[in-house]
Structure formats: C-alpha cells, structure tokens
MISEZA-426916 format. One record per residue (C-alpha): residue in one letter; x, y, z. Coordinates in steps of 0.1 Angstrom, whole numbers, m for minus. Layout:
REM residues N
> A,X,Y,Z
...
END
This chain:
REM residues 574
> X,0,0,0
> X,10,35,m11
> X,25,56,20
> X,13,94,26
> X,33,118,15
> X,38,131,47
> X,56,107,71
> X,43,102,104
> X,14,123,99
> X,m21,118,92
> X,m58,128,100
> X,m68,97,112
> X,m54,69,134
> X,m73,35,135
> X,m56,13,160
> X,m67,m24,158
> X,m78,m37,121
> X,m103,m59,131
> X,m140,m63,122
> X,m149,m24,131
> X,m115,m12,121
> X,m112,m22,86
> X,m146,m10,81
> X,m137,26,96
> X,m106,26,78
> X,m132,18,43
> X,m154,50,50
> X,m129,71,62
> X,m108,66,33
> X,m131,76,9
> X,m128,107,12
> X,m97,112,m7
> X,m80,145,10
> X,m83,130,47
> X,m50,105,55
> X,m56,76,74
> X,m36,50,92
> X,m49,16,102
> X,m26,2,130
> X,m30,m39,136
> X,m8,m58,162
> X,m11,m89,140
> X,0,m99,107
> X,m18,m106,72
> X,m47,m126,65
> X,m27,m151,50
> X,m27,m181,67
> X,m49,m208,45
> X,m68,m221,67
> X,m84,m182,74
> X,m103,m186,41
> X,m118,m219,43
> X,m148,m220,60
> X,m147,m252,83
> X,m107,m241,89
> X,m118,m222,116
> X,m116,m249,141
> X,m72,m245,131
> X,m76,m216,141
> X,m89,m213,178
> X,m57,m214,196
> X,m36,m206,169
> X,m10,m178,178
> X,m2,m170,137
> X,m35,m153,140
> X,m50,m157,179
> X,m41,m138,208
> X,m50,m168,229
> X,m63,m151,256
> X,m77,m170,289
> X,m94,m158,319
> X,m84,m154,354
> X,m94,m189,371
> X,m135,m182,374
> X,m151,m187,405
> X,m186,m200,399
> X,m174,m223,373
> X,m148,m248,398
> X,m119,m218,389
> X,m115,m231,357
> X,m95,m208,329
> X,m118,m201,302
> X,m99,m196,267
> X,m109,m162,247
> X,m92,m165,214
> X,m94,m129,196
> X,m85,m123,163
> X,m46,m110,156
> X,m50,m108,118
> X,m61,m86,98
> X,m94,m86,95
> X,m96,m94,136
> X,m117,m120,149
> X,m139,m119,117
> X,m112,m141,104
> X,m113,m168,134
> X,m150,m166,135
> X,m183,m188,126
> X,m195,m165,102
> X,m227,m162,113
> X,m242,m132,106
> X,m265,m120,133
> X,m277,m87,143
> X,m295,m90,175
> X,m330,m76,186
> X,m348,m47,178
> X,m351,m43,219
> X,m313,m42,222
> X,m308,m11,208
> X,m339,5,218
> X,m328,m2,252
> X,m290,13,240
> X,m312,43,237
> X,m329,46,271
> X,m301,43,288
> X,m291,79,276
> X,m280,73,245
> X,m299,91,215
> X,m295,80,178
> X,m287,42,185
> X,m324,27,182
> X,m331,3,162
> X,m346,25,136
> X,m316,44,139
> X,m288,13,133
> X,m310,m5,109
> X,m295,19,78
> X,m260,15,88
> X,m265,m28,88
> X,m280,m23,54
> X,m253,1,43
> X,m227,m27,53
> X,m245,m52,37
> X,m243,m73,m1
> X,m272,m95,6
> X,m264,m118,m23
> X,m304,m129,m23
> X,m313,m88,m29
> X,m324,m60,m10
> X,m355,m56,7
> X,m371,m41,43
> X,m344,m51,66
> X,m313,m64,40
> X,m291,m39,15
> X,m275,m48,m16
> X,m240,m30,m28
> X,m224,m27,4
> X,m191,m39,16
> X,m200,m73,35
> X,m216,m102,18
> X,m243,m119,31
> X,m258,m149,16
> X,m283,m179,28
> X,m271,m214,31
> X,m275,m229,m1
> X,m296,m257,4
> X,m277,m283,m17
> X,m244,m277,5
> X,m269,m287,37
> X,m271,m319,57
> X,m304,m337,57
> X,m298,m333,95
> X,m298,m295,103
> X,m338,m294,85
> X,m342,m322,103
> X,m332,m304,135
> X,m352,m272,125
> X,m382,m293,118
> X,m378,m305,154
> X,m377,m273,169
> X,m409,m264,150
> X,m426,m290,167
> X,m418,m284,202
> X,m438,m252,194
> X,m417,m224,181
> X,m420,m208,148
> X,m403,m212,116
> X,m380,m183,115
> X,m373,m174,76
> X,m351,m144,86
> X,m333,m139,121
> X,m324,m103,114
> X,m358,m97,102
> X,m390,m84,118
> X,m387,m108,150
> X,m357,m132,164
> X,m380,m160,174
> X,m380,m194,163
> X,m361,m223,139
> X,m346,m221,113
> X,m311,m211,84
> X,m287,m190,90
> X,m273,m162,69
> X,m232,m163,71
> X,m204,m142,57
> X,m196,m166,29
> X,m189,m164,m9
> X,m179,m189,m34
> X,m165,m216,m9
> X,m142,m187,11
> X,m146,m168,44
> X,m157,m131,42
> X,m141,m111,63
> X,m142,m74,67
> X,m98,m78,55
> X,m112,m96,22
> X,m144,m71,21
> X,m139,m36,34
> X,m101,m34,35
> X,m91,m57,0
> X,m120,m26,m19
> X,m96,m1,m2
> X,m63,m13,m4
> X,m49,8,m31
> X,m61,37,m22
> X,m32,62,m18
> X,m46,80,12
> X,m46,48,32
> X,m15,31,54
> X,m17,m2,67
> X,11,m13,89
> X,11,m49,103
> X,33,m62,129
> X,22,m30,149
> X,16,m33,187
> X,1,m1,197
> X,17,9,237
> X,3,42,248
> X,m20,71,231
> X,0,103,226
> X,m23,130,248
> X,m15,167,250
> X,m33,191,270
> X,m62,170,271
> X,m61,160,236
> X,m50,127,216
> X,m27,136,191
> X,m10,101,185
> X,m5,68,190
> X,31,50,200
> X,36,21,188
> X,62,m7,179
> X,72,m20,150
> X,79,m55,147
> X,105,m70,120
> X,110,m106,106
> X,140,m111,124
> X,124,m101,159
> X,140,m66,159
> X,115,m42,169
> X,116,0,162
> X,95,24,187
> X,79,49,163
> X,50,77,171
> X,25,85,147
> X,7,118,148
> X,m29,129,140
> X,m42,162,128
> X,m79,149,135
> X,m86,117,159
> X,m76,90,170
> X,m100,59,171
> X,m97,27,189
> X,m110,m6,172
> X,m92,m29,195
> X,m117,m44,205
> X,m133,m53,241
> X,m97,m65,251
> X,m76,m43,238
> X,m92,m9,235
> X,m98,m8,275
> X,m61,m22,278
> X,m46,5,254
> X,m67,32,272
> X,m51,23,310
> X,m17,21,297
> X,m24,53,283
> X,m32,68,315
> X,m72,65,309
> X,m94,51,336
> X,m96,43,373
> X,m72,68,394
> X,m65,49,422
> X,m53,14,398
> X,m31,34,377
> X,m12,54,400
> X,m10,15,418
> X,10,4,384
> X,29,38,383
> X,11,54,351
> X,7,92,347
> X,m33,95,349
> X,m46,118,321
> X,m80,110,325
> X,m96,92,357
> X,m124,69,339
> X,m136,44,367
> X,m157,25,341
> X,m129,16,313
> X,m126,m14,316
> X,m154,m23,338
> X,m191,m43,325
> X,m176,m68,306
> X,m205,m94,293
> X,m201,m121,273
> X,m227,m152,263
> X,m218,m183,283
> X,m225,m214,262
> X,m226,m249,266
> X,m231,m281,243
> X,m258,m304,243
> X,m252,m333,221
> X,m272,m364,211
> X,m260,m392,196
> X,m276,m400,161
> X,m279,m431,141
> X,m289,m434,99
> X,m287,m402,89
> X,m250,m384,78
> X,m232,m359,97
> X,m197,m345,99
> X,m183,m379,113
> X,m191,m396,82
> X,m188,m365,61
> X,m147,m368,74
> X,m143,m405,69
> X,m110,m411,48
> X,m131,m422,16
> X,m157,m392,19
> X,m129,m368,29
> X,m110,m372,0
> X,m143,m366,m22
> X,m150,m332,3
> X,m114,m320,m6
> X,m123,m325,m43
> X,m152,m309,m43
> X,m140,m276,m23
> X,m105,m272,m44
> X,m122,m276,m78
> X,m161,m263,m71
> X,m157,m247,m35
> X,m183,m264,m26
> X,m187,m293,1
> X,m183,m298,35
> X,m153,m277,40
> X,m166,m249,17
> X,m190,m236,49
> X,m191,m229,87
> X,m205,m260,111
> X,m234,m247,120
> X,m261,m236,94
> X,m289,m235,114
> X,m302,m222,148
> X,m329,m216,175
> X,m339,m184,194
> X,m362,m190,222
> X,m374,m174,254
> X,m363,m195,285
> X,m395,m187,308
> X,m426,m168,298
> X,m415,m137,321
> X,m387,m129,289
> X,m406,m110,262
> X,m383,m119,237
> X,m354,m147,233
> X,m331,m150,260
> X,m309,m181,245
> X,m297,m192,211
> X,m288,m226,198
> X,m257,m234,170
> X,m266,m263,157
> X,m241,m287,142
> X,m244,m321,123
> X,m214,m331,145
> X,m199,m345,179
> X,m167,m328,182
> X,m141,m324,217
> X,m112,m308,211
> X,m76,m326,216
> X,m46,m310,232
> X,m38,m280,206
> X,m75,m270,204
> X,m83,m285,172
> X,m116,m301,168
> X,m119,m337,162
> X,m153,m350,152
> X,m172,m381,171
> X,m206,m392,156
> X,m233,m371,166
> X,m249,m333,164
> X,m246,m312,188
> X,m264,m281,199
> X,m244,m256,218
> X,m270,m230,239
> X,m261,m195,254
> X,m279,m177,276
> X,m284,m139,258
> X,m290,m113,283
> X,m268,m122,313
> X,m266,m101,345
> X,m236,m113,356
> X,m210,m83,347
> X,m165,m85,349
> X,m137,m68,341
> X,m106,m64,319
> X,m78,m46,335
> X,m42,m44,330
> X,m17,m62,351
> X,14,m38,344
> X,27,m8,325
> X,39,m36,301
> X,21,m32,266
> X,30,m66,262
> X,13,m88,290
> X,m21,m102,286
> X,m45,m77,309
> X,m68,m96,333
> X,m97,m107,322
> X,m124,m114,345
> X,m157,m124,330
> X,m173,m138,362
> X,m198,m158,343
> X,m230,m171,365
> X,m227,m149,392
> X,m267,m140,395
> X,m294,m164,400
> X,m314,m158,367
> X,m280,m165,352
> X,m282,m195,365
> X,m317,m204,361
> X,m313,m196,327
> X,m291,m218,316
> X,m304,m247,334
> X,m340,m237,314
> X,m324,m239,280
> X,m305,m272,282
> X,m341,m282,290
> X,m354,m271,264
> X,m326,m282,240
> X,m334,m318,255
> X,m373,m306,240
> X,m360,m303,210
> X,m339,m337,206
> X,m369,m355,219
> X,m393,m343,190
> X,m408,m368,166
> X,m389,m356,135
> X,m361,m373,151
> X,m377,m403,162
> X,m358,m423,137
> X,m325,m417,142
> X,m324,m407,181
> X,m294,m427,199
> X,m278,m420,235
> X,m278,m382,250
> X,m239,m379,254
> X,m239,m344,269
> X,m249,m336,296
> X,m259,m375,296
> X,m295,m389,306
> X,m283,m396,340
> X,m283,m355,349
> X,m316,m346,354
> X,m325,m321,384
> X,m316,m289,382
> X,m287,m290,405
> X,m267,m318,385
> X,m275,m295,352
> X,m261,m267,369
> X,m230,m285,383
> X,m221,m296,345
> X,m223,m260,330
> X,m201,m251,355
> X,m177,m278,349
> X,m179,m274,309
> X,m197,m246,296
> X,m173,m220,275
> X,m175,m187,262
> X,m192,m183,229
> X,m170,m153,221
> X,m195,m131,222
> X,m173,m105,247
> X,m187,m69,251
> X,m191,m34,270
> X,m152,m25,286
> X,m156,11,271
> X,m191,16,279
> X,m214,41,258
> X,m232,67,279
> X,m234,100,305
> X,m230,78,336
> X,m204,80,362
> X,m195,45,345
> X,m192,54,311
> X,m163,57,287
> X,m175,70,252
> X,m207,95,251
> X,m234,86,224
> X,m213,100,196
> X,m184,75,210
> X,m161,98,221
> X,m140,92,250
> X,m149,113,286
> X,m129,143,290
> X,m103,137,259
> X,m107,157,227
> X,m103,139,193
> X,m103,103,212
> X,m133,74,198
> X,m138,41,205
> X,m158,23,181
> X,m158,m16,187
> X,m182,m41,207
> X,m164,m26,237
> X,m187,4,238
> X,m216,m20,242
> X,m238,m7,273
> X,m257,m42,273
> X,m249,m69,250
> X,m268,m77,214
> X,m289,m109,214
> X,m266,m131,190
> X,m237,m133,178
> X,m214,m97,179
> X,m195,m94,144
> X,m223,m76,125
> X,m230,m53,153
> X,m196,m41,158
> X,m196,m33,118
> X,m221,m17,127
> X,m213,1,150
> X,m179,19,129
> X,m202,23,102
> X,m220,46,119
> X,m189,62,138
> X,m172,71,107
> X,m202,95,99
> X,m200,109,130
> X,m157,117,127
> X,m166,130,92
> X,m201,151,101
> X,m176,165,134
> X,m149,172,105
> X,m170,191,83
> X,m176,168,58
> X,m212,165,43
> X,m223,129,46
> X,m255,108,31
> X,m272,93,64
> X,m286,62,56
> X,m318,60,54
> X,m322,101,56
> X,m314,107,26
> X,m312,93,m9
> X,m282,76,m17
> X,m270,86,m55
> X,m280,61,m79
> X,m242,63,m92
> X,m225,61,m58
> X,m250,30,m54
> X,m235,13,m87
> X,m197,21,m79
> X,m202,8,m51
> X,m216,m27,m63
> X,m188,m27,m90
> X,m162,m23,m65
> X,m179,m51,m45
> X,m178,m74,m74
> X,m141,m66,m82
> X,m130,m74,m50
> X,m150,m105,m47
> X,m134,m122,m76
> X,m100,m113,m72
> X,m83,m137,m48
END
C-alpha cells in the first residue's frame, strides 16, 4: 500500500484492524484529502486455513492469528480458565469466526437508547446494517445490496439432511419457523445467513479493507503493537507504537494525528490501550505507576459475554460430519471444495439455529442454539476432532452477571486480566439450566424419532436442576461473544458519550463491541460493523464533511452502482 506523503502524519489513526477497524478505515478513506492510518498488532490474512470456511476450528488457539487469551481462574465455574481467542490478523476475529451473521433484537438497541444514549435505536442502526451489507439474495425491508460485506443464505444443496431435520424438530416443540433472524422478529427455527462467498470466508480484510487497499490516502502497517496514546493538554494527538521486524528486531515509532484517534481494538484491547495510556480508574493506575490523564472508573469495567454450553445427542442413519470426514468421503469433500468450493469444508458447522425465550417472564429470546451435524471435543492443541453425533451448543443472551478487563502492568506486552465472572446472579443461572431443558425438547421431538441414539452431553443420568447446573459449571465455554469495557453513555461509569467519544479527551473514539452498554442478542460481528459504520459518519459530520445518512437521505444512484462494482471486483480477485 502507497504511504502518505507526509511521514508520520495523518488525519486519522485506526488502532486495531479488526472487524470495526477495517470498516472505519473503508469509510474514512473515501474521502480522498483525509490521511488515514490503520494500525493492527497482527499480521496478514494469509494463513490458508483463514479462508476456508470449516478451517476455523485450526484456528482457535492458533498464535499466527490468535491472541489466545484465557481468563483469570473463574469462581462460579470450579476456577477453571476459560480460553478467549481474539483475532490478531487482519481482519480481527472476523477471520477466526463462525460466520454467522447476526444482528440481535430490535429491543437491544432501543434499550442502547434509554439508557441515555440518543441515535442508536433500532430505527436508527438499521440503515447503517443495510449500508454494510451485499445481501447476495437482494435487497428488501431489513437487508441492502451493494455494500461492503456479503451476506448470503445457506445454499440448500451444500446442507445436511440433518440441520432441517433439526429445524423441523424445533418447529414442533412449538416455536416458529423463522425465515429471517435479522428480520421483523428473532423467534423461532430455522437457516442462518453467514459471511460466505464462493467456498471462502468473508471477512471485513477480504471485504472492506481488500475494496480499499490501493487507495493512496490509506497506510496499513502490520506487525504494529500499539503501547500508549500520545495525549496533549487534554487532547490525543497520537499513537506510539512498535514495529515489529521478521527477524524479531522491533523500532518504537510515534505516529501523529491532525484529526482523531479511534480505537477498534476491541473489548480487550481498547480498554487495555486506554489504562496504559493513562485513561481510567485513578487509584489502579497510580497502583502500576502510570501518569493519569483521564480518571475513567468505568474503562474497563461491565464486561458481558454469552456463556455457552453443548448439548449433544448421539444419532444413528442419517449423515453428519463424522461420516462426512471419513477417509473415503474426505478425500471426495477436498475434491469438491479445491475444484467447485463447494462441500463440506466450503461452509461454517453450524447452518442452522434456534432463538427462544427460557421462561414466559422474557418478552423476547433470551438463548440461542448453533446447531451442528457433529460431535466434536477438542484434543490438546484446540483442534476439533469430530465423534458421531450433532450437537447443539446453547447460550444464555442477556446475562446479568458483569466482569472486568484490566491491566496487570505498564507492560504493553502482558495479557490484561480478564475477569468475566460468568454465572454470578441467580437468573444467570436459572437460565441456563432452562435452556438445556429445552434443547433436550427439541432432541426429543418426533422428527427425530428415527435416528435418536444416547444423550452424550450432559448425559440422561443428569436430570435435576442441581446436576444440570453443576455440568455448566464444569464445561460450559465462552461463545465469544465479549462486550461493553468502554461503555457508551453519561453515567459516572461510562467511557464513550453517544457520539463515541472518549470522557474528557478531545479527538479520542472508541468504536468496537467494547462500547456496548448491554450486550446484542446473538452473535457480535455484524453489530460491531455496525457500530464503525456509523462512527465514521459521525468523525466525518464533526470534520465538516457532508455525509448521506442512511436512510435520511437518498443515496445517489451512481455512488450506489460504484459501489456494487467495486464489491464485485473485490470478490473475484483472490
């Protein structure tokens, strides 16, 4: 990529080129007279197994591309370490991810709103997820067409009998047949939409940052941990940050901004950049000897995250991934992806899900099932390895239970604390319990009446609440879901206002899932595109720039079409 002309400085600094960042870094760079640099730790998005859609089971404790992060030992689940893994790529965890594409409810972001937060409705995010999107099925109330990120259905040839088999079940315990989970209502059974195209993983490296990669305004640097924000009088004018070689050298180089400085780090690293920077609680940093620019009690505070665990079933006379990977029909799946990118390994595990409401006090769906055609544990390096079986892997949506990320030292380089302090509230826990229940439901439904073996997990033999209870807390898992360390709001906790600008430092954003007040019902990828979609309007409207809102004004037929041909460029070239 083509340097500015002027070294060192620029109008905009993007540190972290994850999901949001490479989607700032898109907007931003369009206009052609502001300077951008996008700043990512990792390296590029070139390891294979990135690309290919069922790879991403290499890739969960993978350091090429994985900051392998773990919790502190967690006390209402037998102190067990929890592993994180985070995306250190380019392209961010959107590259280590399932690729489902899920926006959450209509309720989450009115809710965003009432806690003091005005523009981030539903009505008001719904343009900026259409913007994003390339729904390869067209446009319509609630899906746009010409945007950045593709978006397609399951192709119903590439599905295993099993996963309608599994929807039909769920349709017969009583839910509805859901046709569109980011459409008018969450509820029900039914196909996912995923981040795929032609076989390969879409990321927002191979969407948003491969349509702006040439541009000359733009800098990528890879290899680039970020240590401390430059701040002057109250103002962030910089970033420091080190520059990593092939040889292990490193170089300490400052970069400065004219106009902002935005964070995309993510719910990790955007808190942790922020303390070492001197941003956040007084009384912890002067503890670790930092300089305090800013005290901000909440950075780093109300972590969420969606606390998972698997139900599987054993199945008999129907296919699934254990057969699927047999030598014989492996060998056939490999053919079939390299020379049609089609197949087994040509998309993610779990094509279809389940929203449902755990107890008739929630209004709208509190847990989510992943469905896979497989029964999978993972050996000693993280890898899956597949067993016979499906399995159905529930979360719990809205938990109550809130933790922490913090940093341990001054050092840029160790791993900040993370405490996620899953099931600490009773509804946590009654939640959960209620949706392996209702999981069970599901696998006891007549459509599966003809292939239903043993229950492996949690196994037939736990049945009261208290035995259910005692095996989520002795193998339940993040779903990677992590939110809310740089809360949005006007609170004494909050770190960003609504217009995600940083307390009590000029020219300083966050714009990631970090800023999260309460965490989105489903999975958190498209939200936090989201969420820099709409943040780059904001840096440009507070630059002087005249933007087209989504959705408030027309969007020019001829900006539409460029942007569909750049799309299509990008999406053929590999």
């Amino acid at each position: 990529m083509a340097k500015t002309q002027t070294p060192n400085h620029y109008d905009y600094i993007i540190v972290g080129a994850g999901s949001a960042g490479c989607a700032l870094a898109y907007r931003l760079s369009r206009e052609s007279s502001r300077r951008v640099l996008l700043l990512e730790a990792g390296g590029k998005d070139s390891f294979p197994m990135i690309h290919i859609p069922l790879g991403f089971a290499f890739l969960m404790k993978n350091p090429k591309v994985n900051w392998c992060y773990e919790t502190e030992p967690e006390p209402n689940m037998h102190n067990r370490k929890l592993s994180w893994p985070r995306g250190k790529v380019l392209g961010g965890t959107s590259c280590i991810n399932g690729m489902v594409y899920i926006r959450g409810q209509r309720q989450d972001y009115d809710r965003w709103e009432s806690l003091g937060n005005p523009g981030w409705s539903y009505e008001d995010v719904l343009p900026y997820f259409k913007r994003s999107e390339h729904k390869a099925e067209g446009a319509n109330e609630y899906h746009g067409y010409g945007g950045p990120l593709w978006v397609q259905e399951v192709p119903k040839e590439e599905k295993l009998e099993l996963a309608d088999i599994f929807v039909q079940a769920a349709v017969q315990t009583g839910l509805p047949y859901n046709e569109d989970f980011n459409g008018a209502d969450q509820e029900g059974a039914g196909d996912y939409q995923i981040n795929v195209q032609k076989g390969r993983r879409q990321s927002t490296a191979r969407t948003y940052l491969k349509l702006c990669e040439t541009r000359p305004n733009l800098t990528v640097l890879t290899s680039a941990l970020s240590e401390r924000i430059l701040i002057e009088n109250g103002r962030a004018c910089g970033v420091e940050y080190r520059l990593s070689g092939r040889k292990g050298a490193s170089i300490l180089e400052r970069a400065y901004a004219s106009g902002e400085v935005i964070l995309c780090g993510g719910v990790i690293n955007s808190p942790q950049l922020l303390e070492l920077s001197g941003i956040g609680q007084r009384e912890r940093l002067e503890g670790l000897g930092i300089e305090v620019k800013q005290d901000l009690p909440g950075v780093g505070e109300n972590l969420q995250d969606h606390l998972t665990v698997n139900v599987q079933q054993g199945l008999h006379g129907v296919n699934t991934f254990y057969e699927e990977t047999r030598p014989l029909a492996m060998i056939k799946n490999l053919f079939k992806y390299l020379f049609k990118r089609s197949g087994l390994l040509a998309h993610p595990a779990s094509q279809v899900g389940v929203f449902f409401r755990t107890s008739d006090e929630q209004a709208t769906p509190d847990a989510q099932v992943h469905f896979a055609p497989a029964a999978s544990d993972t050996d000693s390096k993280g890898n899956m390895k597949t067993q016979p079986g499906t399995t159905a892997t529930v979360c719990h949506l809205r938990p109550e239970s809130r933790g922490s990320v913090h940093i341990r030292s001054s050092d840029p380089a160790q791993a900040p604390a993370i405490k996620a302090n899953y099931l600490d509230t009773d509804n946590d826990r009654k939640a959960i319990v209620a949706a392996v229940r209702r999981v069970r439901d599901i696998y006891a439904a007549p459509a599966l009446d003809s292939y239903r073996g043993e229950e492996v997990l949690p196994g037939a033999g736990l049945q009261t609440d208290e035995e259910i209870l005692s095996y989520v807390r002795a193998e339940a898992e993040s779903v990677y879901h992590p939110v809310g360390t740089c809360k949005m709001g006007n609170d004494d906790m909050a770190v960003v206002d609504e217009r995600l600008r940083v307390h009590g430092i000029k020219d300083l954003r966050v714009a990631d899932a970090s800023i999260m007040p309460n965490v989105t019902s489903g999975n958190t990828n498209a939200p936090a595109i989201m969420i820099a979609e709409k943040c780059a309007d904001m840096v440009l409207q507070d630059a002087g720039v005249r933007v087209h809102l989504p959705g408030r004004a027309t969007r020019p037929q001829a900006v539409a079409t460029a942007a569909r041909k750049e799309h299509q460029t990008a999406a053929t070239a590999d």
